[in-house]
C-alpha positions in Angstrom: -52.2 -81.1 57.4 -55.2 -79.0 59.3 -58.4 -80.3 59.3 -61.5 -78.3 59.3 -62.5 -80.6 62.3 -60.1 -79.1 64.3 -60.3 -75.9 63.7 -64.0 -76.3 64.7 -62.5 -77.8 67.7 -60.6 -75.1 68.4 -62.6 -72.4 67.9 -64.8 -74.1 70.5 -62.4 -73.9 73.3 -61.1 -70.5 72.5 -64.5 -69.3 72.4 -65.4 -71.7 75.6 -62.3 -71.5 77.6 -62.3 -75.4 78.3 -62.3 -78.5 76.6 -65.2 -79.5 78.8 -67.8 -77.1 77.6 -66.1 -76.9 74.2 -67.5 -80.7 74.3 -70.8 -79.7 75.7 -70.9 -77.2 72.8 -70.1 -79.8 70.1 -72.3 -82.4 71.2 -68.4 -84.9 72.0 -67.0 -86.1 74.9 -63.7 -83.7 76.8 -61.3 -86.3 76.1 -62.6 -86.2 72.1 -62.2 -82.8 72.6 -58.3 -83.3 74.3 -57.4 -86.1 71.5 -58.2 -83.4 68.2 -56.4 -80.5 70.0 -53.4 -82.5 70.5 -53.9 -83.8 67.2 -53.8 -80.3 65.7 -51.0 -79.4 67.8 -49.1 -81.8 65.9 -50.2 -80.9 62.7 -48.6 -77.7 63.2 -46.3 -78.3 65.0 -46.4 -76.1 67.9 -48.4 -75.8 70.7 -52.0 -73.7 70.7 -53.2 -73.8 74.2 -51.4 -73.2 77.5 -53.0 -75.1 80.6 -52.4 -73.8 84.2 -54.9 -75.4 86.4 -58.4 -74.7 85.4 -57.3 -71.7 83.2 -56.5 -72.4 79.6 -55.4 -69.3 77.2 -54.2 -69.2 73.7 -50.5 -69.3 72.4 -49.5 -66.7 69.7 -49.7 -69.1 67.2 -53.1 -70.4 68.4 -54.2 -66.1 68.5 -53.5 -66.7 64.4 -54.6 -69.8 64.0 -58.3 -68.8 65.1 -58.5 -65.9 63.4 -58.2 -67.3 60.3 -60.5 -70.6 61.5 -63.6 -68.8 60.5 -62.6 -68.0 56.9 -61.5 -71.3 56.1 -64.5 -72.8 57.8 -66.9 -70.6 55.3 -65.0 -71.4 52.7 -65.0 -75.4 53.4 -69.0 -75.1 54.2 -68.9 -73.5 50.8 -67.5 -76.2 49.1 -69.4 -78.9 50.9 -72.7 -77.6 50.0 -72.0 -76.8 46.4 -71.0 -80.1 46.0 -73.4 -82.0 47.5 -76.2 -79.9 45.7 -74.5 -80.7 42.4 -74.6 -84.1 43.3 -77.7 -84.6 44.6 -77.2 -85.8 48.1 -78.8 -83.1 50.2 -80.7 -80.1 49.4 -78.6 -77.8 52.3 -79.0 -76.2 54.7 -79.1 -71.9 56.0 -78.2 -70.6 59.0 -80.3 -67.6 59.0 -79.9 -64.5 61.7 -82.4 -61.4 61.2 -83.1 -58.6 63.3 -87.3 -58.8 65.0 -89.1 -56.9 62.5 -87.3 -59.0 59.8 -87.9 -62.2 61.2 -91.9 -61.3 62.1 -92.4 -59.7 58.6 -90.2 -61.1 55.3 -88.6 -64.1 57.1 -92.0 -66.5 57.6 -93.1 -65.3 54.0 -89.3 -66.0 52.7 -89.0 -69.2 54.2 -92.5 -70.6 53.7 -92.0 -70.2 50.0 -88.6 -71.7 50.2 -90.0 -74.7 51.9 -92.9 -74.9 49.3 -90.3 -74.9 46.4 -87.2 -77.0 48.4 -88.9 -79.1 51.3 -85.0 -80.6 52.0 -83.4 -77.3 52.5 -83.2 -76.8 56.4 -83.3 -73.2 57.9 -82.4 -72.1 61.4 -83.3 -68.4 62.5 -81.7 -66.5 65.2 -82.0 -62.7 66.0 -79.5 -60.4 66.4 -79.4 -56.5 65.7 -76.7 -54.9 63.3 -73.7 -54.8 63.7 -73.5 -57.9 65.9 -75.4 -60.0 63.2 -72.7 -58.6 60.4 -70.4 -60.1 62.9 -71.9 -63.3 63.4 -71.4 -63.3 59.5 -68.0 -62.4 59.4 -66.8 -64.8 62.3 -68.4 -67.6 60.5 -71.4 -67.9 63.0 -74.2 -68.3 60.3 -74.5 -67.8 56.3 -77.3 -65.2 55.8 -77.9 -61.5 57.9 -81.0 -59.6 57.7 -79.5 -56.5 58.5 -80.3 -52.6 58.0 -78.3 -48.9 58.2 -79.9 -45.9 58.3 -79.4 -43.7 55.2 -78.2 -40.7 56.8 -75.6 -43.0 58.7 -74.6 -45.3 56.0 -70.9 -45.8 56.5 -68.6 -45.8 53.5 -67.1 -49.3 52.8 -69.4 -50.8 55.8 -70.0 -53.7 53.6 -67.8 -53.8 51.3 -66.4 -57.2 52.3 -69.5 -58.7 52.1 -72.2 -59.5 49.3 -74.9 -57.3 49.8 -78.7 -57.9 48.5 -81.1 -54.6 48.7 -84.3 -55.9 49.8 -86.4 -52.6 50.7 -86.5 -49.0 52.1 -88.4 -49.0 55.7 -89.6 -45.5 56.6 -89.6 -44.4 60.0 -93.1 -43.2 61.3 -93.7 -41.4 65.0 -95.8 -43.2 67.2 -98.0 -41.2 69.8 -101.2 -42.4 71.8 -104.6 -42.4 71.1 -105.5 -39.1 72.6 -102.6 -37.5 71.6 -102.7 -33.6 70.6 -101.2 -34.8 67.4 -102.5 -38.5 66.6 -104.6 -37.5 63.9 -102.6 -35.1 62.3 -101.7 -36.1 58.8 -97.8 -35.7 59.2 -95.6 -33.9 62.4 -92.2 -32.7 62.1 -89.9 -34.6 64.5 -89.3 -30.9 66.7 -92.8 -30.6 67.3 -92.2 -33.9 69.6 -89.3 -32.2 71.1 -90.6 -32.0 74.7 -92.3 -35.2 74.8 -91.0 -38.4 77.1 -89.5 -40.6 74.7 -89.8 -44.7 74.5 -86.2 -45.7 72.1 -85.2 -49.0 70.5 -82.2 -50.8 70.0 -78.8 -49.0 70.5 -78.6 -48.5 66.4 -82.1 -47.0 66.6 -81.6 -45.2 69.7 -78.2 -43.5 68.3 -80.2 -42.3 65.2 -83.1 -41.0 67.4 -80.9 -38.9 69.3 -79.2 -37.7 66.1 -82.4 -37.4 64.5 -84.2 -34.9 67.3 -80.3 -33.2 67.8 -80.7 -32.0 64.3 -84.2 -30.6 64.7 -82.7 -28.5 67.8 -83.5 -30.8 70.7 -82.1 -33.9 73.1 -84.8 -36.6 73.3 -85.8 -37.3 77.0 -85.9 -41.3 76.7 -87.9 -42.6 79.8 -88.0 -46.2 78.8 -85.5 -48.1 76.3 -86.0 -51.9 74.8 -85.3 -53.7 71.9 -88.9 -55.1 71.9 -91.2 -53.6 69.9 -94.6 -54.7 71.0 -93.2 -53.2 74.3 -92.8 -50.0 72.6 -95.9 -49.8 71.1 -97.3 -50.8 74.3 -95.8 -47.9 77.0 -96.8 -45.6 73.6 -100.6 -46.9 74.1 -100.3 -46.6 77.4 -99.7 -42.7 77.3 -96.0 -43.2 79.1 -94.5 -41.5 75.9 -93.9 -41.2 71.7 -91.2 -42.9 69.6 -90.3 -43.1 66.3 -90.3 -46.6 64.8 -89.4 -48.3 61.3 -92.5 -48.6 59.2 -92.0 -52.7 58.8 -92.5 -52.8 63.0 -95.3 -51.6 63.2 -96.6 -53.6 60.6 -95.5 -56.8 62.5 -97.5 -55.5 65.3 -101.1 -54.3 66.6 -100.3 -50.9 67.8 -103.4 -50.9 70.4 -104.1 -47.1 72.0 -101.6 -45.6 70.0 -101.2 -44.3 66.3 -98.7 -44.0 63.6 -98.5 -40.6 61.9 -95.9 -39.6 58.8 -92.7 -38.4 60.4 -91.4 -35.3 58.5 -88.9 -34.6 57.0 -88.8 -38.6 55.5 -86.0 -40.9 57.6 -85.5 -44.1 55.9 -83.5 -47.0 56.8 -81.8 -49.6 54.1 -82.7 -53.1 54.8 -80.7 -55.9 53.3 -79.2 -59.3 52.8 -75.6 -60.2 53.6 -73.5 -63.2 52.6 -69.9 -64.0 52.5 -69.1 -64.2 48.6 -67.8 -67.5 49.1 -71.7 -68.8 50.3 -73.3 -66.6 48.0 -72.8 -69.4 45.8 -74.1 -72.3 48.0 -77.5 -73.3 45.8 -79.5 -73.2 49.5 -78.1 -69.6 50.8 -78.5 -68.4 47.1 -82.2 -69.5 47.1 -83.2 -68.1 50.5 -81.8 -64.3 49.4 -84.3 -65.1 46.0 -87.3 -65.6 48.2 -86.1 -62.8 50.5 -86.1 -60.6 47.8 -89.6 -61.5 46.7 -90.7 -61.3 50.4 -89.8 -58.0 49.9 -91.2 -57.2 47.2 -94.8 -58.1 48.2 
């Protein structure tokens, strides 16, 4: 019979390449690490790693065995957390992973009222960008993603695997500095922008930029790119260039020496809450989307 432990195990090494940091990952000694692989190799009955030197790969049969690890493993965490809420031994705990202006904006509000409501749930918070936080999800890497898609580039069946909780609609706004020819107009059309220096975003953002200004009739010269936003807002202020950025950053900033003006026509990006529909039903991961939801609400 497999055990979940193992799988764990081996998920670790494959992901590792040695049993040695596959220890140092799972807080267990190498030889711990050694004894539950060969373990496992005897529970199926073949063998799952092949060792030449320092080099370790996977077998075919260890291939299939870890890409079905991280299904099973959602579905045993499912299990173990329903049950132990129903029975009263812990209140759970959420693995949380949200992209920045998520986590600076409806996350602390989200999980301050979870706290307030169910001190003995524990919540961790990383942050990754969409898609690679969907695919922390799907690989079994956490239980919640804040993610987003831009409506124009909302891919059919993206999601379709997943449960999905609409939280809001972010508008996009352009950013320009201070003494900009147009920072106190009430609105500007995204082509009247079109020879300006650009500051972009994240790769996601970035791609719908460019798509964005390549249908107004233009290519976006992008002097600077970062994922960080107060570093965006801060080459803006300093006069180095414009961008274009989701209405919920800027709130979770102070944009000093620039200004946001109404981008024209309206570009809007989804943002939601995904689960696997097995820990949908986990009483902690169902919880945290309620007081997302109500985060977002506010």
């Amino acid at each position: 019979m497999i055990e979940a432990r193992h799988l764990r195990v081996l998920r670790a090494v494959a992901t590792t390449g040695s049993f040695s940091a596959a220890g140092r990952e799972l807080g267990c000694t190498q030889p711990a690490v050694s004894q539950q692989m060969k373990a496992l190799e005897a529970s199926v009955g073949t063998p799952l790693l092949v060792r030449s030197g320092r080099e370790m790969r996977l077998t075919q049969a260890g291939e299939a065995l870890v890409r079905h690890a991280a299904g099973i493993i959602a579905g045993l965490t499912a299990a173990e957390e329903e049950v132990a809420a129903i029975a009263g031994l812990r209140a759970g705990r959420v693995r949380l992973v949200s992209f920045p202006s998520g986590s600076s904006t409806l996350v602390p509000t989200a999980l301050a009222a979870l706290r307030a409501e169910h001190p003995g749930t524990r919540v961790s918070l990383e942050e990754a960008e969409p898609p690679n936080s969907v695919e922390l999800l799907r690989e079994g890497d956490c239980d919640l993603a804040l993610a987003f898609r831009y409506e124009a580039a909302a891919g059919a069946g993206e999601w379709d695997d997943l449960v999905v909780r609409p939280l809001l609609t972010d508008r996009l706004v352009a950013l320009v500095p201070e003494r900009h020819r147009l920072a106190r107009a009430e609105s500007v059309a995204i082509g009247e922008l079109a020879g300006e220096p650009w500051i972009a975003g994240c790769p996601r953002c970035r791609g719908q930029l460019v798509e964005v200004c390549e249908g107004a009739g233009f290519t976006p010269r992008i002097d600077f790119a970062t994922d960080d936003y107060p570093a965006v807002v801060g080459l803006v202020g300093a006069g180095l260039g414009v961008a274009v950025l989701p209405q919920l950053a800027i709130e979770s900033v102070r944009p000093r020496g620039a200004r946001a003006v109404t981008l024209e026509p309206a570009v809007r990006r989804e943002i939601v809450a995904l689960t696997l529909p097995d820990l949908a039903q986990v009483p902690a991961v169902a919880a945290t989307l309620d007081q997302l939801t109500r985060a977002a609400a506010r």
